[in-house]
C-alpha positions as CSV (number, residue, x, y, z in Angstrom):
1,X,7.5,11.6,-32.5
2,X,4.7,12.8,-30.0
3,X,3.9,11.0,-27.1
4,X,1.8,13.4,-25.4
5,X,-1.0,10.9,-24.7
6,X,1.9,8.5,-23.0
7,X,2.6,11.4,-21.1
8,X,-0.1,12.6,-19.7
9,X,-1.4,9.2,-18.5
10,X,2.1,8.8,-16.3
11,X,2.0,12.4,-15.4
12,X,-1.7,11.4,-13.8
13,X,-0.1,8.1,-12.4
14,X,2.7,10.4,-10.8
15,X,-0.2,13.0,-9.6
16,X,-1.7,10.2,-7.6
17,X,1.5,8.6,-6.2
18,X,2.4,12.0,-5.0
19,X,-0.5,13.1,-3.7
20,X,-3.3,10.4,-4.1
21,X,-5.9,13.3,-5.0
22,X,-8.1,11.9,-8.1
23,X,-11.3,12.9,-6.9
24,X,-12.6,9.3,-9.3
25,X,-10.4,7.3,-7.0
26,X,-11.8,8.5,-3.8
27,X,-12.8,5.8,-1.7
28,X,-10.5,3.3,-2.4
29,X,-8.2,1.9,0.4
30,X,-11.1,2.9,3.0
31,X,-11.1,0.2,5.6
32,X,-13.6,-1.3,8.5
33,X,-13.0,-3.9,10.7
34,X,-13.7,-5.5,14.5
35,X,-11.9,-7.0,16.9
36,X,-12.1,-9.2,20.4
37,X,-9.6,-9.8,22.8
38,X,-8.6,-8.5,26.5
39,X,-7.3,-5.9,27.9
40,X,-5.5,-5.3,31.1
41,X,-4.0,-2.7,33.7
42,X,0.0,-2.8,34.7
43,X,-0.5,-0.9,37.7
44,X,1.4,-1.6,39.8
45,X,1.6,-5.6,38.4
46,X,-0.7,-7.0,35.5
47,X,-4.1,-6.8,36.8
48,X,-6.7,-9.8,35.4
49,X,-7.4,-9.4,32.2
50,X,-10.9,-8.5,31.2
51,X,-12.6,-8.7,28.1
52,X,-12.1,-6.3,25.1
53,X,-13.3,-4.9,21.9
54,X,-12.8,-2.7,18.8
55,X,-14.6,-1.4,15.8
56,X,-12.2,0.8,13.5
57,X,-12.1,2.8,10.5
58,X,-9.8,4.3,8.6
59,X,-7.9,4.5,5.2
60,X,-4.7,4.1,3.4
61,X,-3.4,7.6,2.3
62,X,-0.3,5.1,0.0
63,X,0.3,1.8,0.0
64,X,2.8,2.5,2.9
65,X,0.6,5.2,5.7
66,X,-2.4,5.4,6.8
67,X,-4.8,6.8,9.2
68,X,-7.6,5.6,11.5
69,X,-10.0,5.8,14.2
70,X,-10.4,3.1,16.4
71,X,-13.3,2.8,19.4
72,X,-12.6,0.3,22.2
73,X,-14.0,-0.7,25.4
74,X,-15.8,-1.9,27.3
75,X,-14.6,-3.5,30.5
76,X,-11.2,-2.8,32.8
77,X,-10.4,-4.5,36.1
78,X,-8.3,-3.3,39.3
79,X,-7.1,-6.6,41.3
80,X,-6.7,-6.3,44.6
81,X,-3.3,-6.0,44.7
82,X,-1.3,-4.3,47.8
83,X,-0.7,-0.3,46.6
84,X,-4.0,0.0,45.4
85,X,-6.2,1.1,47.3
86,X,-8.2,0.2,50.5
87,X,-11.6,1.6,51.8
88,X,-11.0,1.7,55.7
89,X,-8.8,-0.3,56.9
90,X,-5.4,-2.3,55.8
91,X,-7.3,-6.0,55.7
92,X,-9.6,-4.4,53.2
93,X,-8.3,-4.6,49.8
94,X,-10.8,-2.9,47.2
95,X,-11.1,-4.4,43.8
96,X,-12.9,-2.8,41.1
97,X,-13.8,-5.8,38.8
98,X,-15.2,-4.6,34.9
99,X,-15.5,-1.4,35.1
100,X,-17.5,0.6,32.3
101,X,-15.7,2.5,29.9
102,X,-15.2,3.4,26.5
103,X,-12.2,4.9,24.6
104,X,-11.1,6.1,21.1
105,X,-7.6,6.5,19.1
106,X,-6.7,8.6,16.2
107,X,-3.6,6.2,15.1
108,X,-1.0,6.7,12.3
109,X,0.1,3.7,10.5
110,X,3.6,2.6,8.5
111,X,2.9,-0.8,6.9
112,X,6.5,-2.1,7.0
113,X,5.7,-5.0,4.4
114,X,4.5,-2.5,1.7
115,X,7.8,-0.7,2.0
116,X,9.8,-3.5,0.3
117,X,6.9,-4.9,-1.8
118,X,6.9,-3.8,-5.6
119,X,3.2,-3.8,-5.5
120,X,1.3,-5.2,-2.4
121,X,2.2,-7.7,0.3
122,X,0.4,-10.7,1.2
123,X,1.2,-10.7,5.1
124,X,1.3,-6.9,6.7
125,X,3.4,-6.0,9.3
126,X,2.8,-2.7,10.7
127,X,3.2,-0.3,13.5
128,X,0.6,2.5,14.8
129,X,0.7,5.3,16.9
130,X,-1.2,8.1,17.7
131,X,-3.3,10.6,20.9
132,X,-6.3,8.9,22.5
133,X,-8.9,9.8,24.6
134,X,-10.9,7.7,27.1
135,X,-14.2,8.2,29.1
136,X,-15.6,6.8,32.3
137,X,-16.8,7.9,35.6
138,X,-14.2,9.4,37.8
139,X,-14.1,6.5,40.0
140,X,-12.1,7.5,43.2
141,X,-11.3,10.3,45.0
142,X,-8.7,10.3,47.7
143,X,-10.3,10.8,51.2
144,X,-7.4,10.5,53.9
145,X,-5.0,8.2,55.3
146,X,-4.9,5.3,57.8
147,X,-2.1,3.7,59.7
148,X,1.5,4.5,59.7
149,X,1.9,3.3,56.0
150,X,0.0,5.8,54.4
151,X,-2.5,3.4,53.2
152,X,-5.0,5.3,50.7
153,X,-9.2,5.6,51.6
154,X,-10.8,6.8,48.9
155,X,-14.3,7.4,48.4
156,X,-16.5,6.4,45.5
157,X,-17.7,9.6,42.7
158,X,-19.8,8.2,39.7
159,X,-19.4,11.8,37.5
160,X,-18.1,11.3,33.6
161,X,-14.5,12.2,33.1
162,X,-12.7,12.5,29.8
163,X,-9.2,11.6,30.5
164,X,-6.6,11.8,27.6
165,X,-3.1,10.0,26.7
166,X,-1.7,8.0,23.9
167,X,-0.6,4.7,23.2
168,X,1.5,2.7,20.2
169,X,1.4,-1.0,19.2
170,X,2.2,-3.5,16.1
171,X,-0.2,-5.4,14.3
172,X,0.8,-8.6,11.9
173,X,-2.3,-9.7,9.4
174,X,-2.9,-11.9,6.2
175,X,-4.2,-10.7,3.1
176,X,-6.5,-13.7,2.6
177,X,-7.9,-11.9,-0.1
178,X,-7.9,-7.7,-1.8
179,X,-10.5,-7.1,0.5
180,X,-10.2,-8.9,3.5
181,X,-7.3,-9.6,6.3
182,X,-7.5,-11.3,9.5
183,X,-4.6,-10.4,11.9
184,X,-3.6,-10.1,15.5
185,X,-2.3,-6.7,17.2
186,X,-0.9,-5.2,20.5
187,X,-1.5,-2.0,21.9
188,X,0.2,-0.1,24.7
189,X,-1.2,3.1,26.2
190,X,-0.7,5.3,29.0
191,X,-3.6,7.8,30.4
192,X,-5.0,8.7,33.6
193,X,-6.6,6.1,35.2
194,X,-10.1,5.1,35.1
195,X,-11.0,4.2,38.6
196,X,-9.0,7.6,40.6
197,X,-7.2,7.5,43.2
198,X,-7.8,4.3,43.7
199,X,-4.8,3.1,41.3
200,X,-1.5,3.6,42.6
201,X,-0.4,5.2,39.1
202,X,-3.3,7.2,38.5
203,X,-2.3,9.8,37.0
204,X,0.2,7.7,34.0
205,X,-1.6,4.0,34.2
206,X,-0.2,1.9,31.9
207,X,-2.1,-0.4,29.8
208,X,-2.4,-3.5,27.5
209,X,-4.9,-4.7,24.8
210,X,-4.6,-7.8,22.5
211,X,-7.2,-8.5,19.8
212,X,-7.8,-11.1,16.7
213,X,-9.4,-8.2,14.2
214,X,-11.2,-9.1,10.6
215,X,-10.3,-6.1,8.6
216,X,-12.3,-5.4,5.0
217,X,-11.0,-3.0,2.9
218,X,-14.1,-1.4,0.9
219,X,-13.4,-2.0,-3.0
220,X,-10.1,-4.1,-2.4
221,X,-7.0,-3.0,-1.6
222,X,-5.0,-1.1,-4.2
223,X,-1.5,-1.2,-4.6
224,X,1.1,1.8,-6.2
225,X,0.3,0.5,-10.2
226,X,-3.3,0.0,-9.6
227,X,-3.7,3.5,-8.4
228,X,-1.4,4.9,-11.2
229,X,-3.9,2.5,-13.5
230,X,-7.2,3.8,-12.1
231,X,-6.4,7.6,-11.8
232,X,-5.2,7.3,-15.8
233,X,-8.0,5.4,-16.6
234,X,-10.7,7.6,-14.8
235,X,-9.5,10.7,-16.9
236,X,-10.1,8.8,-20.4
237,X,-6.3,8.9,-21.0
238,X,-5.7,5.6,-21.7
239,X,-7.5,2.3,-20.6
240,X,-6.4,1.1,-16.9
241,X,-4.5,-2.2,-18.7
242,X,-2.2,0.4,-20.3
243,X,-1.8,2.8,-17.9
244,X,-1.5,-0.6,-15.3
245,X,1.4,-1.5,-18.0
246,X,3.6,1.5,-18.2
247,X,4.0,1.4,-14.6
248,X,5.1,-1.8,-14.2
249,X,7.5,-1.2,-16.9
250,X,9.2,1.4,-15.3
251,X,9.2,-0.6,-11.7
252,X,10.7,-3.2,-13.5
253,X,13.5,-1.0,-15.0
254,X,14.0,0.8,-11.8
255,X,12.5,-1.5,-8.9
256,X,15.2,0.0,-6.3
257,X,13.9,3.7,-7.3
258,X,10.2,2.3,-6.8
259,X,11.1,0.7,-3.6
260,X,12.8,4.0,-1.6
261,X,10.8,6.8,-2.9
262,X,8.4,6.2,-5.7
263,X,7.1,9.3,-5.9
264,X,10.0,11.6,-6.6
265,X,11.2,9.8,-8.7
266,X,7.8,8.9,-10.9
267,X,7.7,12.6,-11.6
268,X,11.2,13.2,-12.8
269,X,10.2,10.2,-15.2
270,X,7.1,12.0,-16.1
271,X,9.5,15.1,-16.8
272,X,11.5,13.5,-19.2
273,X,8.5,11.8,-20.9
274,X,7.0,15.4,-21.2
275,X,10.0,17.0,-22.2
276,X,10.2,14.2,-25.3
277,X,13.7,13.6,-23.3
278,X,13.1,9.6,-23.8
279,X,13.8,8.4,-27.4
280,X,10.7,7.2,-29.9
281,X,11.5,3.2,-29.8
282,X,10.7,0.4,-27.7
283,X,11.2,-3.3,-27.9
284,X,9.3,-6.3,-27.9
285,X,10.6,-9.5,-26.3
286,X,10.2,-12.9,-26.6
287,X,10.8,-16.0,-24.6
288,X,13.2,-18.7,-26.1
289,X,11.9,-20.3,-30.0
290,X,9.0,-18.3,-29.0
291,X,7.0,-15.6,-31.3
292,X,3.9,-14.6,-29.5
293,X,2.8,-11.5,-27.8
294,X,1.8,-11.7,-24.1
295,X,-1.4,-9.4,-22.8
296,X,1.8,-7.3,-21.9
297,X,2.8,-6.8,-24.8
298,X,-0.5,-6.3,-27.0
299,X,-0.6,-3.0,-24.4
300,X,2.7,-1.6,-25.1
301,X,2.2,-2.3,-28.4
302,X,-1.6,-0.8,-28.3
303,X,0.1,2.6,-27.4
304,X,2.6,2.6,-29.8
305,X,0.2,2.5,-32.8
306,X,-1.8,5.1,-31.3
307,X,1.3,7.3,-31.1
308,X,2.0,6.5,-34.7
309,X,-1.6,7.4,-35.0
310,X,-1.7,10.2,-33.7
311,X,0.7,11.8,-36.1
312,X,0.1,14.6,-38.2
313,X,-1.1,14.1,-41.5
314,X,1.9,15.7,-42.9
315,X,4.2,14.1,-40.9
316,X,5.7,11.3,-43.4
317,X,7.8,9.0,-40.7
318,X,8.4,5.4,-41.3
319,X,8.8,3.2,-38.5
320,X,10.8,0.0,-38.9
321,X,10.1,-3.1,-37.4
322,X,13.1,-5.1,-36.8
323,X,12.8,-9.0,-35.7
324,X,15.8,-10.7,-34.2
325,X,17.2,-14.0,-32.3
326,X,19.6,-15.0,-30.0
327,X,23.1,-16.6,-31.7
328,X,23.4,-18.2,-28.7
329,X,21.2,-20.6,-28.9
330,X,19.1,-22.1,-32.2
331,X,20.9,-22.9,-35.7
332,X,21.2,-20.1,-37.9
333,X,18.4,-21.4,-40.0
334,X,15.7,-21.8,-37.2
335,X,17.0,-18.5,-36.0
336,X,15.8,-16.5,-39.5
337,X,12.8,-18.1,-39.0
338,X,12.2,-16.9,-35.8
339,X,13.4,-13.6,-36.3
340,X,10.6,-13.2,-39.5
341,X,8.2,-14.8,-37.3
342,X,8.7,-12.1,-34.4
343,X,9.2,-9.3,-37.1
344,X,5.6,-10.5,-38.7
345,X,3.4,-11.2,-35.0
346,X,4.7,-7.1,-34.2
347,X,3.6,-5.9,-37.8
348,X,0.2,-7.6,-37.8
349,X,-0.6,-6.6,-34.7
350,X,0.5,-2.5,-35.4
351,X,-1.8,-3.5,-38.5
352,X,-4.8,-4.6,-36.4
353,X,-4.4,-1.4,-34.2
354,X,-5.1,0.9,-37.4
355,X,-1.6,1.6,-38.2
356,X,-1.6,2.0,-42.1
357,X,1.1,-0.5,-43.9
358,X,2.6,2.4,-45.7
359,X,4.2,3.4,-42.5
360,X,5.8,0.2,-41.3
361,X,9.1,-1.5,-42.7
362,X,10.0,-5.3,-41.9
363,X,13.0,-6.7,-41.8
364,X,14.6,-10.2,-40.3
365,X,18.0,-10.2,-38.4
366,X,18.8,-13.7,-37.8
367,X,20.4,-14.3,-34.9
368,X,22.5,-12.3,-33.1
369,X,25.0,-11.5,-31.0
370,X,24.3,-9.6,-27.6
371,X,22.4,-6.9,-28.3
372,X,21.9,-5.4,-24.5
373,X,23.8,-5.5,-21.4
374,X,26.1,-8.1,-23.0
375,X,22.9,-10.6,-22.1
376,X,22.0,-13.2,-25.2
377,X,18.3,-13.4,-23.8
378,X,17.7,-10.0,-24.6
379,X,18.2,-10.3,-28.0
380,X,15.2,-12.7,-28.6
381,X,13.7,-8.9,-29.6
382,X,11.3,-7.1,-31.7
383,X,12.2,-3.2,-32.1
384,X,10.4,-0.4,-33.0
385,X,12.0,3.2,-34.3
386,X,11.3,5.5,-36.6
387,X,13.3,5.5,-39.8
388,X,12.9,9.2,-41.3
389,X,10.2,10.3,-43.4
């Protein structure tokens, strides 16, 4: 049995989960957003607080890091606090209220919340970190001394200087929708200061910024399957539904695996699947005196009859379609009804898909005893094999 175009969808999936490359699926996960708050100066207490804001851009390499650029300003304040400077003499305490200046940072981001989410998360949690790079005049320069106490004079020098540092922070933000979050995030940095000599730790001022930030995430957000889904479906493979649906399949089979490291072990799936290491059958279920297919379902089921399709034409293989219901539950005459009704909903379906009768077999199990894991709920079952040719 040949499953070469299963295969190469989940070996695309796999491709972009490694190393999100798809040229078709460029784009998505790219991210603007603006923010207002305050910032302020801890040198050498919290200064006032003077108004702030941010425009960023960036993009989500996976569903876990990301990158971005982020360009603040524009006002910072000196208080006149005692061991900053003075201008002549010790009753004259300078303060440098909203002073120009502009800054960016290149930050790297871990969204915490994504690492334990299956797909996506509704409520982010994440940290950033990252160089930056800030630009105003020089400010101050040092002059002399006065008094015993070493008090600083400093004269005033209005000249551009690029002064550079780097700062981290943590952000928290709702997903109110796939394309737009609203959030709150802090950032510390440390730098040279922007007003000289005047600031008693020029040289490694430390500083604070809070802002409320809309974010909008240009296409929606996409999570691990809907990448997977969209790199398939851009190559013609198979149609994003399906591609969506094998995924999730195996996430739900291995959600531990797709948790830690989904990418390593996606590919040693897609191995297998290549190497025809996994065996031609699947299986169908059904919820309790239920026989109806789910969206689900009509997908896996979808790919099956092309892979039956897709058969030579001398290749003479029967597949059997086996319907079955749980002992456990039912009378034995309702549950050889069910197990018919299951068998029949699989069969017409594989009929509608193209699949010629010839190659299908029916049969009806009744109910049954534990067919899987020693759980009775799994044997509310359709399943699919090939029976020779």
């Amino acid at each position: 049995m040949k499953l070469r175009i299963i295969a190469l969808s989940i070996a695309l999936a796999a491709a972009t989960f490694a190393a999100n490359g798809q040229a078709a699926y460029k784009g998505n996960d790219v991210f603007i957003g603006i923010g207002a708050g305050v910032n302020t100066v801890f040198t050498p207490e919290l200064n006032t607080p003077a108004p702030y804001g941010q425009i960023q851009i960036g993009r989500y390499i996976t569903p876990v890091w990301g990158v971005r650029g982020v360009i603040g300003g524009p006002f910072q304040n000196l208080d006149k606090i005692k061991g900053n400077a003075y201008r002549t003499t010790v009753d004259n305490i300078e303060a440098y209220p909203k002073k120009l200046f502009g800054e960016l940072f290149l930050d790297g981001i871990v969204n915490f919340s994504n690492i334990f989410a299956e797909d996506l998360a509704k409520f982010d949690l994440y940290m950033f970190v990252g160089p930056s790079m800030n630009l105003a005049t020089v400010g101050t320069e040092l002059t002399g001394y006065a008094y015993a106490d070493d008090v600083l004079q400093v004269a005033y020098n209005n000249d551009l200087k690029v002064r550079f540092g780097a700062s981290a922070g943590l952000g928290m933000a709702y997903n109110f929708t796939p394309a737009f979050a609203l959030g709150v995030e802090g950032r510390f940095g440390v730098a040279p200061s922007i007003f000289g000599d005047a600031d008693k730790y020029r040289k490694a001022e430390g500083t604070g910024r809070l802002t409320l930030n809309g974010v909008w995430t240009i296409g929606g957000k996409h999570g691990k399957f809907a990448r997977a889904a969209a790199a398939a479906a851009a190559a013609g493979y198979l149609s994003k539904e399906a591609a969506e649906a094998l995924a999730r399949e195996y996430a739900e089979k291995h959600p531990k695996i797709i948790r830690d490291t989904i990418e390593k072990e996606v590919i040693k799936y897609v191995d297998k699947l290549i190497n025809n290491e996994i065996p031609a059958s699947t299986a169908v279920f059904f919820e309790i005196n239920k026989a109806n297919l789910t969206d689900r379902d009509k997908v896996r089921l979808q790919m099956y009859a092309d892979a039956i399709k897709n058969l030579k034409s001398d290749d003479n293989t029967k597949f059997s379609v086996a319907g079955y219901a749980d002992k456990a539950t039912g009378s034995v005459k309702r549950n050889q009804t069910l197990s018919e009704q299951r068998a029949k909903v699989v069969y017409d379906y594989l009929i509608s898909c193209g699949v010629p009768a010839s190659r299908l077999e029916t049969s009806a199990n009744g109910g049954v005893d534990a067919m899987f894991f020693n759980k009775d709920v799994l044997s509310r079952t359709v399943i699919l094999k090939p029976i020779g040719k």
